[in-house]
N, CA, C and O atoms as a Tinker XYZ file with bonds, in Angstrom:
   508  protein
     1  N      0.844000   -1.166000    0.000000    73     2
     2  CA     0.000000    0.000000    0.000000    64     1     3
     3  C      0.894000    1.236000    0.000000    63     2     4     5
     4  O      1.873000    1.406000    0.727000    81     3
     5  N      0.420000    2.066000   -0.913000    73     3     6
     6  CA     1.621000    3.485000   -0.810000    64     5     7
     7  C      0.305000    4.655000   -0.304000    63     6     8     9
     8  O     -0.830000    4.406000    0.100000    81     7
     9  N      0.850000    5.698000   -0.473000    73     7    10
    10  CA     0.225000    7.037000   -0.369000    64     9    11
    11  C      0.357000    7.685000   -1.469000    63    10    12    13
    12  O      1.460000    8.230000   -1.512000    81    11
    13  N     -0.315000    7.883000   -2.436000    73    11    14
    14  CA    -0.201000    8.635000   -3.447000    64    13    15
    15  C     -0.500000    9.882000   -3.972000    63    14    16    17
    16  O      0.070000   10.608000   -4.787000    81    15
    17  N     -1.700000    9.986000   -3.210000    73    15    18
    18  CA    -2.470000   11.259000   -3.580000    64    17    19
    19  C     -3.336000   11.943000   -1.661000    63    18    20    21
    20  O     -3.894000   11.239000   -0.819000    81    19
    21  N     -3.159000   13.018000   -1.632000    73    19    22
    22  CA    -3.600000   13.438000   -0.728000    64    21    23
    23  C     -4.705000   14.805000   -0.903000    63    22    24    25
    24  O     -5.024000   15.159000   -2.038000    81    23
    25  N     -5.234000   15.507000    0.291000    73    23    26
    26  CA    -6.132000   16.626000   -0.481000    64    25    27
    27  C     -5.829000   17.676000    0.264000    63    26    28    29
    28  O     -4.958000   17.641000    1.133000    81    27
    29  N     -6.485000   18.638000    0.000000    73    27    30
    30  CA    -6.856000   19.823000    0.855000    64    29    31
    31  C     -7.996000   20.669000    0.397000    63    30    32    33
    32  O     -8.218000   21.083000   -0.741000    81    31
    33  N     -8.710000   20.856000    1.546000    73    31    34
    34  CA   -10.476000   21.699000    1.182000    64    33    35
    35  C     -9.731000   23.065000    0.541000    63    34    36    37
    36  O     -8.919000   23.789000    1.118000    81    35
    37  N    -10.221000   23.189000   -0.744000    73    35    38
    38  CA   -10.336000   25.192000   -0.934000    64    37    39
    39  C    -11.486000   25.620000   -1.253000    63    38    40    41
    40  O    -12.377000   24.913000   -1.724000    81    39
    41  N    -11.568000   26.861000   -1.016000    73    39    42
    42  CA   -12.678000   27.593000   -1.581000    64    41    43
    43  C    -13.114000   27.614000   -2.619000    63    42    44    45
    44  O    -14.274000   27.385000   -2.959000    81    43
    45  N    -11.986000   27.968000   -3.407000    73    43    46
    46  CA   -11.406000   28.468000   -4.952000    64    45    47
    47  C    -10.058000   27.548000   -5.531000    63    46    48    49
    48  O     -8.913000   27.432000   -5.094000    81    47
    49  N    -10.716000   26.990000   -6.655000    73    47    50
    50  CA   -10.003000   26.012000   -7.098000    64    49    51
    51  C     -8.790000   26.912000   -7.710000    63    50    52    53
    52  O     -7.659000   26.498000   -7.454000    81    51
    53  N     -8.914000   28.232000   -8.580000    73    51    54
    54  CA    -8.384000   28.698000   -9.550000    64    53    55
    55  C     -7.521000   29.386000   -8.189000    63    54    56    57
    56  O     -6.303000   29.218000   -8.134000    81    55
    57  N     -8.023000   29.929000   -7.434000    73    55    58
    58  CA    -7.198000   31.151000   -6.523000    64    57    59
    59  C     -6.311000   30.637000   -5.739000    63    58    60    61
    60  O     -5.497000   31.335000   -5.134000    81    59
    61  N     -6.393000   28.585000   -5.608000    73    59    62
    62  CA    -5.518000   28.015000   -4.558000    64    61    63
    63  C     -4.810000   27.549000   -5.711000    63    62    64    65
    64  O     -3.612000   27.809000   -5.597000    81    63
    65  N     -5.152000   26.830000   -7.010000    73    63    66
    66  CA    -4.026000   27.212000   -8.003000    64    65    67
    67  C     -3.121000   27.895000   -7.940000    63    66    68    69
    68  O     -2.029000   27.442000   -7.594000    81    67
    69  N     -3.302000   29.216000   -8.259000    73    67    70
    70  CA    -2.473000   30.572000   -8.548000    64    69    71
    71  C     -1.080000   30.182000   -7.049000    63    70    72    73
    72  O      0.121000   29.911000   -7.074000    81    71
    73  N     -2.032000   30.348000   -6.019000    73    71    74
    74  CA    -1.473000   30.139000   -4.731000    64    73    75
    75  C     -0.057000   29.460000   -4.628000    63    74    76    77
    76  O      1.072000   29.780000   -4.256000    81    75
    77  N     -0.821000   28.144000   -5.251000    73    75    78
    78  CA     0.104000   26.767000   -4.656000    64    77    79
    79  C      1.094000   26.907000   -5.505000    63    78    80    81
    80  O      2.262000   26.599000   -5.267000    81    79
    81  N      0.657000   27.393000   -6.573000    73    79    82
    82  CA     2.069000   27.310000   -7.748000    64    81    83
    83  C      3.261000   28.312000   -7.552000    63    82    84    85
    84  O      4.411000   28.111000   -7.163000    81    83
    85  N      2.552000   29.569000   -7.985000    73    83    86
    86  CA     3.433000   30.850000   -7.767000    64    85    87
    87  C      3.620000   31.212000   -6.632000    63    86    88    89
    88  O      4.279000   32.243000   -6.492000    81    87
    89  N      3.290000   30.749000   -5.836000    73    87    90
    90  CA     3.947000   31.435000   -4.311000    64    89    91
    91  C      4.417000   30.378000   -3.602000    63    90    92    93
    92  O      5.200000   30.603000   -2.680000    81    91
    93  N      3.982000   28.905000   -3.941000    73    91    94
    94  CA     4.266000   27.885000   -3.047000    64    93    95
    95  C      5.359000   27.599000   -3.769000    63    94    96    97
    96  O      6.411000   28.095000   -3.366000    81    95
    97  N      5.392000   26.791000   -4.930000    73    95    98
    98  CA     6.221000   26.681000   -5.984000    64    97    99
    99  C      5.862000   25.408000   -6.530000    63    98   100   101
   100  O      6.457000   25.077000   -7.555000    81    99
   101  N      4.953000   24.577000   -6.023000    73    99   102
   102  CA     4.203000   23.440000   -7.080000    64   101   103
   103  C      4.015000   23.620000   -8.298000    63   102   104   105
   104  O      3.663000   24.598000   -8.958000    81   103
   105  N      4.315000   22.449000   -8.572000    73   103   106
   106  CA     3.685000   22.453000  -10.075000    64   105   107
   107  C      2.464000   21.498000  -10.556000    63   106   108   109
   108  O      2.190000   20.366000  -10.159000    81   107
   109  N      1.787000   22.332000  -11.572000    73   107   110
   110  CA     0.405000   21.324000  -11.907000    64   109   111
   111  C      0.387000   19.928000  -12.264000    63   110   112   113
   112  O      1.118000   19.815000  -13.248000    81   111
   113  N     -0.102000   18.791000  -11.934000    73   111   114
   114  CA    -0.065000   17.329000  -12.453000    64   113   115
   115  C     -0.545000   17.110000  -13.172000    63   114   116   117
   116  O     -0.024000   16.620000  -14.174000    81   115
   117  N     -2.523000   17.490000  -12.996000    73   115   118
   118  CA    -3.788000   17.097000  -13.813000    64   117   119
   119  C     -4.311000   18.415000  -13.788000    63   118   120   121
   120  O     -4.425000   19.255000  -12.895000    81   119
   121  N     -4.486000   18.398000  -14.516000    73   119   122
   122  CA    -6.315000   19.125000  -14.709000    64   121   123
   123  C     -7.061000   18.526000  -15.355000    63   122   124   125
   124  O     -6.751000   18.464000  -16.545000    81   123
   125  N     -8.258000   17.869000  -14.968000    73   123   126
   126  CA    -9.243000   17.675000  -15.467000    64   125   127
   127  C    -10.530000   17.856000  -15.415000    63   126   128   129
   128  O    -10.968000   17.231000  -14.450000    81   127
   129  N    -11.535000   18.527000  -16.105000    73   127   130
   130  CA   -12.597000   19.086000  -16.095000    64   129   131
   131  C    -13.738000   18.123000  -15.295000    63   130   132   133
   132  O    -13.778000   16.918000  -15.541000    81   131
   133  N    -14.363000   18.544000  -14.635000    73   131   134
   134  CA   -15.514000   17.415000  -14.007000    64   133   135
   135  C    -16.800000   18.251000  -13.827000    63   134   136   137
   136  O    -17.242000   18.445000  -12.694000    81   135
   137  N    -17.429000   18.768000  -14.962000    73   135   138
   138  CA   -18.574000   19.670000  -14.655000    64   137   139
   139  C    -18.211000   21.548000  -13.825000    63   138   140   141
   140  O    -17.623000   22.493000  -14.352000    81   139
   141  N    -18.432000   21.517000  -13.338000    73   139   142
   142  CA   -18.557000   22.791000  -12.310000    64   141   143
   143  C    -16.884000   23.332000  -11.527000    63   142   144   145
   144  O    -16.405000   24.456000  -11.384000    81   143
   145  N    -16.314000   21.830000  -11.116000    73   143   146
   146  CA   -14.807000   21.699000  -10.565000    64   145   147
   147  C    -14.079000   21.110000  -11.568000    63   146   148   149
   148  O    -14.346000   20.982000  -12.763000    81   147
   149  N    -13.128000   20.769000  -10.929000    73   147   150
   150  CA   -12.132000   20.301000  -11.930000    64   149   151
   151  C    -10.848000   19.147000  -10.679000    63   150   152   153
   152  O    -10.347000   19.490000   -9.608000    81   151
   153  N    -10.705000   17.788000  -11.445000    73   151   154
   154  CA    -9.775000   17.300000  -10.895000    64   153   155
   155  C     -8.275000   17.659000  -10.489000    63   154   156   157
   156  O     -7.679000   17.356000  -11.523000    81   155
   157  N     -7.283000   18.140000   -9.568000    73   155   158
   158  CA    -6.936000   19.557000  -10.264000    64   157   159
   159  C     -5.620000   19.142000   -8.988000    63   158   160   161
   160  O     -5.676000   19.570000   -7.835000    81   159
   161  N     -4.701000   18.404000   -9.418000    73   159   162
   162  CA    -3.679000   17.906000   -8.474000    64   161   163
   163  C     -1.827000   18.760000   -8.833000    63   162   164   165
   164  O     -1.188000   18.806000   -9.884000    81   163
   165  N     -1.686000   18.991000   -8.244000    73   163   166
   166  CA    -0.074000   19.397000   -7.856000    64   165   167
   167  C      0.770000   18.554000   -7.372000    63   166   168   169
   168  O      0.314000   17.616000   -6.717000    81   167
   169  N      2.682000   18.709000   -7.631000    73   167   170
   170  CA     3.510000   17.541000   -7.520000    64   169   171
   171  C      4.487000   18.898000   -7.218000    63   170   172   173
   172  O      4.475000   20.022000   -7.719000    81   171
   173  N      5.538000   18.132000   -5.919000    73   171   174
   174  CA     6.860000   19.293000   -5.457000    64   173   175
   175  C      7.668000   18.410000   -6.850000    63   174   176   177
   176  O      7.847000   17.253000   -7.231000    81   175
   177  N      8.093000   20.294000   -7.403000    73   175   178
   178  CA     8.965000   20.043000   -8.448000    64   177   179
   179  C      9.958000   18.831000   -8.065000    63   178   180   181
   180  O     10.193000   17.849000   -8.769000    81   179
   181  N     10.580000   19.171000   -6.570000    73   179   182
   182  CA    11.399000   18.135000   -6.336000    64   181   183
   183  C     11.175000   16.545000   -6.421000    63   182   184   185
   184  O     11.858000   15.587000   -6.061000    81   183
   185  N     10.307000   16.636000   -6.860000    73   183   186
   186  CA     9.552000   14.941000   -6.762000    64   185   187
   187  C      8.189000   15.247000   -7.823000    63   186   188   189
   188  O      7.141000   15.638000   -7.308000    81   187
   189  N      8.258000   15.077000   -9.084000    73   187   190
   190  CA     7.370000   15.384000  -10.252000    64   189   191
   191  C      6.810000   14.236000  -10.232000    63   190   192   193
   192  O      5.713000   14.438000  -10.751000    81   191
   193  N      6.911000   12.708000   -9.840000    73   191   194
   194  CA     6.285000   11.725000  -10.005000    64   193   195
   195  C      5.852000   10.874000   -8.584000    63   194   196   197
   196  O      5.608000    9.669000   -8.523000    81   195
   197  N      5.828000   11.892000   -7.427000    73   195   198
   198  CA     5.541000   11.837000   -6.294000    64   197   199
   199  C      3.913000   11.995000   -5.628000    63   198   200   201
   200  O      2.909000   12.253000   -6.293000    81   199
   201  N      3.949000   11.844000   -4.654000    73   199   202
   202  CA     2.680000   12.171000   -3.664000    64   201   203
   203  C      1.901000   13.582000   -4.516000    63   202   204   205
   204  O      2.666000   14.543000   -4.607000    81   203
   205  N      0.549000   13.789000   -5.109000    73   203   206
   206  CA    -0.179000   14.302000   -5.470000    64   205   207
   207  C     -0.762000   15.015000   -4.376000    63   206   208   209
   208  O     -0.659000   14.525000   -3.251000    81   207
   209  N     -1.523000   16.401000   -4.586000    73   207   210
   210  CA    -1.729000   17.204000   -3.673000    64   209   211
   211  C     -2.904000   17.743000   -4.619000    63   210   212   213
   212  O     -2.685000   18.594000   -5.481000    81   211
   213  N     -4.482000   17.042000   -4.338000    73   211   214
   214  CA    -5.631000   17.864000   -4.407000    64   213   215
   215  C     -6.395000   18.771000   -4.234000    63   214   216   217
   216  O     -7.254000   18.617000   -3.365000    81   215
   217  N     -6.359000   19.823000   -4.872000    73   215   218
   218  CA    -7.412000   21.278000   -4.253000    64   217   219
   219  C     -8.200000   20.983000   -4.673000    63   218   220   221
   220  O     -8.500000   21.285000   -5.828000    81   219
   221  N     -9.063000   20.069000   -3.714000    73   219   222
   222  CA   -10.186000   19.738000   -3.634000    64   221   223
   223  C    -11.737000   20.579000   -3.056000    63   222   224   225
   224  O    -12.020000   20.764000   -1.872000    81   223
   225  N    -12.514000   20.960000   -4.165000    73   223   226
   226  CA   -13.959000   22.062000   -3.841000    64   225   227
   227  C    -14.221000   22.012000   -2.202000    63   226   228   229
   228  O    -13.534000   21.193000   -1.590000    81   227
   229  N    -14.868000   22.569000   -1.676000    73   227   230
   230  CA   -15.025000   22.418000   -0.300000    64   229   231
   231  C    -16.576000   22.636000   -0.261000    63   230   232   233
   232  O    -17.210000   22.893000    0.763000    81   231
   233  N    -17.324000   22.436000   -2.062000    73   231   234
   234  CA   -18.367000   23.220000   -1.971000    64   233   235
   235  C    -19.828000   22.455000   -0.777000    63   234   236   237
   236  O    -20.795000   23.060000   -0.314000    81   235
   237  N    -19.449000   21.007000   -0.601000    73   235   238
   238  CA   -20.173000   20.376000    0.250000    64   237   239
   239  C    -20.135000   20.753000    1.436000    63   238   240   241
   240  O    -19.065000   21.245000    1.793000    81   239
   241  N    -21.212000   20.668000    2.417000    73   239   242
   242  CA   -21.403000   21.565000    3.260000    64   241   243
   243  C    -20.524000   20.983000    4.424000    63   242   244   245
   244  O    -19.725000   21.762000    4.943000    81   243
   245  N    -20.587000   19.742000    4.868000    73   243   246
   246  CA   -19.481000   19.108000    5.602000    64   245   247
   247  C    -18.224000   19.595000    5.477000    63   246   248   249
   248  O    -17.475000   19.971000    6.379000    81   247
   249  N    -17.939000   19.551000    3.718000    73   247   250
   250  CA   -16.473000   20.347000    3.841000    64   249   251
   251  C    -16.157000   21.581000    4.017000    63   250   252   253
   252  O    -15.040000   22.077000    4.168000    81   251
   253  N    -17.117000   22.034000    3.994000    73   251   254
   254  CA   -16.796000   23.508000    4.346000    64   253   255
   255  C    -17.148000   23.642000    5.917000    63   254   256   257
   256  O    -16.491000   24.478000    6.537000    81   255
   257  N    -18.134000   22.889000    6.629000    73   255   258
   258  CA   -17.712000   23.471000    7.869000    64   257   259
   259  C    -16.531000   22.628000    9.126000    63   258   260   261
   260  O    -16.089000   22.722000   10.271000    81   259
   261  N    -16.498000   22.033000    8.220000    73   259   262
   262  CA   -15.000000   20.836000    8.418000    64   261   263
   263  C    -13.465000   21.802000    8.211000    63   262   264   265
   264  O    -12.447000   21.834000    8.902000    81   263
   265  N    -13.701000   22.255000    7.426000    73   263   266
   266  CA   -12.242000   23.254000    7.231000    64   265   267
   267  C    -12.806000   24.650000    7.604000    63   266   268   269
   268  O    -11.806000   25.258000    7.985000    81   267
   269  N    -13.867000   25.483000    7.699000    73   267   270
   270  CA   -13.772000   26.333000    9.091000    64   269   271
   271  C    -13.423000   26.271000    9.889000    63   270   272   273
   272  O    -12.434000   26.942000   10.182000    81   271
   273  N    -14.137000   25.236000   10.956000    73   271   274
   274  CA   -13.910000   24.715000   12.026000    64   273   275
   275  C    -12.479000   23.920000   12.189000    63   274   276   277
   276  O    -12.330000   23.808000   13.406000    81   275
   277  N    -11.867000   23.591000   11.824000    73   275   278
   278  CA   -10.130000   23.329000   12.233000    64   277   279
   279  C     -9.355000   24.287000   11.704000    63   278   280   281
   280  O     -8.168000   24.094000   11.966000    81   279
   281  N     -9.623000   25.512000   10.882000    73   279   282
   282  CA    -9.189000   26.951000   10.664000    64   281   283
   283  C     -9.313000   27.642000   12.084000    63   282   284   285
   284  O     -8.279000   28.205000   12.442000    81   283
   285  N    -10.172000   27.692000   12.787000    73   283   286
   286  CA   -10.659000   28.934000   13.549000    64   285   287
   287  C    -10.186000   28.285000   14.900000    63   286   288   289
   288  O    -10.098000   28.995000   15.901000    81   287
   289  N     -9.949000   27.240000   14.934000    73   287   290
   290  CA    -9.319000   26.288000   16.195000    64   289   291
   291  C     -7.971000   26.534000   15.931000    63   290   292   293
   292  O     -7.291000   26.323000   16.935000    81   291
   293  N     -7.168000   26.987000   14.727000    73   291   294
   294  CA    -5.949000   26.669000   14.341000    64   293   295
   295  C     -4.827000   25.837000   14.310000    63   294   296   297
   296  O     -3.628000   25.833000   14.587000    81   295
   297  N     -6.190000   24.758000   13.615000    73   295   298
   298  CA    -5.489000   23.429000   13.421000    64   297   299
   299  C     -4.504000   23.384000   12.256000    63   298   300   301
   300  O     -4.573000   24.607000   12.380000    81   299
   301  N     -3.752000   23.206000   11.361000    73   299   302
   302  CA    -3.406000   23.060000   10.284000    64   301   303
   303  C     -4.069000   21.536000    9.253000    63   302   304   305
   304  O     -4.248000   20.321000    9.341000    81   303
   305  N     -4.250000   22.884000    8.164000    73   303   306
   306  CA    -4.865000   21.180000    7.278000    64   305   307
   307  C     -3.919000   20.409000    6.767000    63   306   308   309
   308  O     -4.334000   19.290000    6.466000    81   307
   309  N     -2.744000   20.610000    6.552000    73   307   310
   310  CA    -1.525000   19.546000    5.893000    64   309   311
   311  C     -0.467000   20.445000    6.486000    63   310   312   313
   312  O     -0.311000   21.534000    7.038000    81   311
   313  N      0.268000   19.208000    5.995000    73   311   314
   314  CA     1.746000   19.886000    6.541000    64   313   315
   315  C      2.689000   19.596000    5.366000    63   314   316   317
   316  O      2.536000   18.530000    4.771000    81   315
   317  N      3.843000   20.619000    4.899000    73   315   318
   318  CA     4.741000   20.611000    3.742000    64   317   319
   319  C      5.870000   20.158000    4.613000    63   318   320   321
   320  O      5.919000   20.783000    5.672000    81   319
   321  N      6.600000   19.433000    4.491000    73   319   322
   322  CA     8.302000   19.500000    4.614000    64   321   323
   323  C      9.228000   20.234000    3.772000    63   322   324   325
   324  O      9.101000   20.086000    2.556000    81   323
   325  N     10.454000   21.265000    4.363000    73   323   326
   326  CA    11.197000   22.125000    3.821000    64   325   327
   327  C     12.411000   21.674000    4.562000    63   326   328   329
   328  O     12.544000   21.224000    5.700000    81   327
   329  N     13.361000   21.947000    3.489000    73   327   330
   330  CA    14.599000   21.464000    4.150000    64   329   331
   331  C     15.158000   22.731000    5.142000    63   330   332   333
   332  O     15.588000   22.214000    6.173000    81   331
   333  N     15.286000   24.054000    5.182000    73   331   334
   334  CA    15.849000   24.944000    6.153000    64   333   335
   335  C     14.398000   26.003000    5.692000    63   334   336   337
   336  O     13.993000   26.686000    4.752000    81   335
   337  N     14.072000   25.644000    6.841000    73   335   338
   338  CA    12.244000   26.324000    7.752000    64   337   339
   339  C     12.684000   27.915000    7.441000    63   338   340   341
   340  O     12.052000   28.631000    6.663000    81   339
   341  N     13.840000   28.330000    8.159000    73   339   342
   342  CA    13.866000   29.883000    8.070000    64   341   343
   343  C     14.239000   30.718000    6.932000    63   342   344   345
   344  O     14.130000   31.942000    6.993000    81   343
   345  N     14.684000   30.100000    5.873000    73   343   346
   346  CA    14.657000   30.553000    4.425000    64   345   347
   347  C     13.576000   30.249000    4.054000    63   346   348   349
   348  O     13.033000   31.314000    3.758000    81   347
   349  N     12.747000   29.259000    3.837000    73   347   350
   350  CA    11.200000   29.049000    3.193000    64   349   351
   351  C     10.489000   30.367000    4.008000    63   350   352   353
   352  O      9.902000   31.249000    3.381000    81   351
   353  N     10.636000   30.381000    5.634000    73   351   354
   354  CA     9.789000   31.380000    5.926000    64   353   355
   355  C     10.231000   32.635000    5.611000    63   354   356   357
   356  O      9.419000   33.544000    5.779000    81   355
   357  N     11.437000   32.941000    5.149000    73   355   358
   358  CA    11.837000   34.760000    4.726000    64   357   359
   359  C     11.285000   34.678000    2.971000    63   358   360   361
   360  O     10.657000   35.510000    2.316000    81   359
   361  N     11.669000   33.708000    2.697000    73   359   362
   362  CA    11.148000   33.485000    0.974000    64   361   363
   363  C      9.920000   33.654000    0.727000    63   362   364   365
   364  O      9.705000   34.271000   -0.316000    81   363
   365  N      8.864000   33.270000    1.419000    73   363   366
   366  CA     6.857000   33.241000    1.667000    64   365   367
   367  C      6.722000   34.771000    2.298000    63   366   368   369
   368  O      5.810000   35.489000    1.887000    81   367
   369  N      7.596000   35.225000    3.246000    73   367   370
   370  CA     7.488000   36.648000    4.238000    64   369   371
   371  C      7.211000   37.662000    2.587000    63   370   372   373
   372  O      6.142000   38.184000    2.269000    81   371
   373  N      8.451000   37.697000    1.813000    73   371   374
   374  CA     9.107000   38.182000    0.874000    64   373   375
   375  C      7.644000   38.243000   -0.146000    63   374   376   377
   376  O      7.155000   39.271000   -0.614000    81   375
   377  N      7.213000   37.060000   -0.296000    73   375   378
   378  CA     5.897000   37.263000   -1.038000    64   377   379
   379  C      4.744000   37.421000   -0.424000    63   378   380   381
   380  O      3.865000   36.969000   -1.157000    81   379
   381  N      4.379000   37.771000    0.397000    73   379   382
   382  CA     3.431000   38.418000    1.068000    64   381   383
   383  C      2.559000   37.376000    1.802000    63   382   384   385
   384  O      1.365000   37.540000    2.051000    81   383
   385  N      3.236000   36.364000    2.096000    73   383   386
   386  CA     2.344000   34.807000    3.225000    64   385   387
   387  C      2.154000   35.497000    4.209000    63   386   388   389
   388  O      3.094000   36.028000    4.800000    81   387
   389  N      0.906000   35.628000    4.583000    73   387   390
   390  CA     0.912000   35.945000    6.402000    64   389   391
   391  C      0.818000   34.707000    7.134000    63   390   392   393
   392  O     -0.107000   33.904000    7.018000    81   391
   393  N      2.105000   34.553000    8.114000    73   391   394
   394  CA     1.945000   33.282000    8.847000    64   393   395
   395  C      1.181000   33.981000   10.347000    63   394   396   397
   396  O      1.219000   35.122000   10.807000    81   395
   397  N      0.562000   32.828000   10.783000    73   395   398
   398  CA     0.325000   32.636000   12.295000    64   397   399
   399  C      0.684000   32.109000   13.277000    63   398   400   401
   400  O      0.139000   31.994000   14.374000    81   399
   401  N      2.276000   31.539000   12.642000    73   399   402
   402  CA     2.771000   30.890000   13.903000    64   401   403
   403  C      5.016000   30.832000   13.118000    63   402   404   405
   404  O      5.587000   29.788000   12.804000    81   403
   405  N      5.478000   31.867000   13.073000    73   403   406
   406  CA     6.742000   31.819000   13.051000    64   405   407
   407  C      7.706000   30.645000   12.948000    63   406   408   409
   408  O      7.103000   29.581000   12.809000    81   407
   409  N      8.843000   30.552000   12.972000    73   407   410
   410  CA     9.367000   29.159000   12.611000    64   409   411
   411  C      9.677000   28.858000   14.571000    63   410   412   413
   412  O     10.594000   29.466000   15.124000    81   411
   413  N      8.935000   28.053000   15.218000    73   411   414
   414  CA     9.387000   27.684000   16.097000    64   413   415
   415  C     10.048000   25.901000   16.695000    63   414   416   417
   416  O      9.585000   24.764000   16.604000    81   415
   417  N     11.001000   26.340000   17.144000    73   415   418
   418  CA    11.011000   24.997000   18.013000    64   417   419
   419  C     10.166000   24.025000   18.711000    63   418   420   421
   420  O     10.010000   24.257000   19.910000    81   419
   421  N      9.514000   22.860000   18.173000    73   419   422
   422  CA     8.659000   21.808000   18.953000    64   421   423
   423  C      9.404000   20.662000   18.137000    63   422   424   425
   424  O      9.526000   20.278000   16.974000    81   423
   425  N     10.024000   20.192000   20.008000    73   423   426
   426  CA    10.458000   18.939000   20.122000    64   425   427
   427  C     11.616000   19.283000   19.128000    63   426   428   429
   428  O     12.238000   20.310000   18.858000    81   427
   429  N     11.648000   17.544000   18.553000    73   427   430
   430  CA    12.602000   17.664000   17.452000    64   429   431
   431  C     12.367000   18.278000   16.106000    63   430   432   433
   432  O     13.038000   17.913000   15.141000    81   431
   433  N     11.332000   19.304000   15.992000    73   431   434
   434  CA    10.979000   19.508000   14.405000    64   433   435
   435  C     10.844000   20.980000   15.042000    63   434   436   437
   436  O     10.811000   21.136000   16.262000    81   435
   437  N     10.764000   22.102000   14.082000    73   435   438
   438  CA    10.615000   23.448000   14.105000    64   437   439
   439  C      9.955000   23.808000   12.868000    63   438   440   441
   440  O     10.411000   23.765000   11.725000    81   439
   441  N      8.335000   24.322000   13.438000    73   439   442
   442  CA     7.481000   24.608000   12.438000    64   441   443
   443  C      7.046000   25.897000   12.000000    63   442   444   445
   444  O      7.670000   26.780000   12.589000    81   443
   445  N      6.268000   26.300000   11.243000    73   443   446
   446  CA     5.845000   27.277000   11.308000    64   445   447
   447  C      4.141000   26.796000   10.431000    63   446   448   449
   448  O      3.691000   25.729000   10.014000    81   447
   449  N      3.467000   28.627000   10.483000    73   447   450
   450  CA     2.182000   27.958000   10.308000    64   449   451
   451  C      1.848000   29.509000    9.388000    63   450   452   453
   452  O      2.349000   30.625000    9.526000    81   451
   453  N      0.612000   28.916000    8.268000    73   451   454
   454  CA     0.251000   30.012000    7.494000    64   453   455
   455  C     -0.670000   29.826000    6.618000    63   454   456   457
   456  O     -0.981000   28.701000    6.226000    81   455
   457  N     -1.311000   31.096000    6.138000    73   455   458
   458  CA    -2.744000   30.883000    5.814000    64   457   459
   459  C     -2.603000   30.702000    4.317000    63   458   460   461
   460  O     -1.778000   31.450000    3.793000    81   459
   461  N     -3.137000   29.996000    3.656000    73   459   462
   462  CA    -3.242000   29.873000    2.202000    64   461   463
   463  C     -4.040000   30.686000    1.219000    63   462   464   465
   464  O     -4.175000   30.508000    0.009000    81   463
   465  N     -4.632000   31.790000    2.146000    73   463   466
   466  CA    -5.748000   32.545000    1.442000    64   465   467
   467  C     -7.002000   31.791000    0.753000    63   466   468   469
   468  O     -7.764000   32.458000    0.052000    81   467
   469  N     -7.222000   30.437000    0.938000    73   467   470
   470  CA    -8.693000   30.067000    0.584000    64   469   471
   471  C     -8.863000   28.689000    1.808000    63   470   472   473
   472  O     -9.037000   27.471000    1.762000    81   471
   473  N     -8.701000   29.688000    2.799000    73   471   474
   474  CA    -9.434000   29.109000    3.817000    64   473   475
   475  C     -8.498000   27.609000    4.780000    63   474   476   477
   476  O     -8.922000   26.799000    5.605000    81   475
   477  N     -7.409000   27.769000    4.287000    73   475   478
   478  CA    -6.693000   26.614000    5.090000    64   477   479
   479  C     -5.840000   27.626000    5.944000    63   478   480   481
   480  O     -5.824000   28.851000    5.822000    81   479
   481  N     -4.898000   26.590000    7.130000    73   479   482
   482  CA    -4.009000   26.919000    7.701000    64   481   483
   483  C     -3.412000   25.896000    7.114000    63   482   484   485
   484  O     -3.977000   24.897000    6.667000    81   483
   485  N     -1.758000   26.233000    7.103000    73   483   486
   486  CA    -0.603000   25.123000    6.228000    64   485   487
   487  C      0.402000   25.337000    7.372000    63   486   488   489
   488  O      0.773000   26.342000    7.977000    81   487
   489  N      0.681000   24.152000    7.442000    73   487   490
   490  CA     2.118000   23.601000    8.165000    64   489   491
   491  C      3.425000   23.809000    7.491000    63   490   492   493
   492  O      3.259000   23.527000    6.304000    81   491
   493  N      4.486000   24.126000    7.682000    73   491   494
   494  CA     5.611000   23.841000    7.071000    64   493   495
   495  C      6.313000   23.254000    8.362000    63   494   496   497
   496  O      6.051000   23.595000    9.516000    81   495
   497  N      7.470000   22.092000    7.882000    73   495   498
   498  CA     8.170000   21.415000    9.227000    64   497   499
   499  C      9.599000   21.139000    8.700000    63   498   500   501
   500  O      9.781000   21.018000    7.489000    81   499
   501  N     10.417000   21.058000    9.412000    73   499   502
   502  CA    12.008000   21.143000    9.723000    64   501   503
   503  C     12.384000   19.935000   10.701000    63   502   504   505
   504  O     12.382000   20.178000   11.907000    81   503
   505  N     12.695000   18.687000   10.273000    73   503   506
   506  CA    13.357000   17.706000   11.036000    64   505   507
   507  C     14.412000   18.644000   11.561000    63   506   508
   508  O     15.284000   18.227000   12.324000    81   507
């Protein structure tokens, strides 16, 4: 059994696009049209034939008050791995990420935390 594909609720398929690519630095996998949404997955350049990352509609009502509600608790909906946390976070600062939680020390990992602009909180983590 592997892990191949994973998700995350957005608002806006096109605006967490824009997001994930140009500011995150993903790149697109699929697009595929499905009526109203679109199948619509991202791959870290560093790994083009890796773990898939779905911006998945949130237009169902569960999902949307499923990713409010662990937004406003400030849960994070996924978490990215970066190899040195405090350059990713001056590099995201630099493009205008507002984080909510700085690169800190927990335990053995040092995280930080930030909003994606369609409604998630995102993890970044530092073995």
């Amino acid at each position: 059994m592997k892990i191949t594909l994973t998700s995350v609720f957005v608002s806006d398929q096109e605006k967490a696009l824009q997001f994930y690519t140009e500011v995150l630095g993903f790149i697109k996998k699929n697009e595929i049209p499905l009526g109203e949404f679109k199948w619509l997955t991202l791959v870290s350049p560093a790994l083009p034939d890796g773990v898939e990352l779905l911006l998945e509609p949130n237009n169902n009502p569960a999902a949307s008050n499923y990713q409010k509600a662990i937004f406003e608790q400030g849960i994070p909906a996924t978490a990215f791995y970066v190899d040195d946390i405090d350059e990713e976070y001056k590099r995201l600062l630099s493009l205008g990420v507002s984080f909510v939680t700085p690169p800190t020390e927990a335990g053995p990992v040092k995280i930080a935390v930030f909003n994606d602009t369609c409604g998630n909180l995102i993890q970044i983590y530092q073995m």
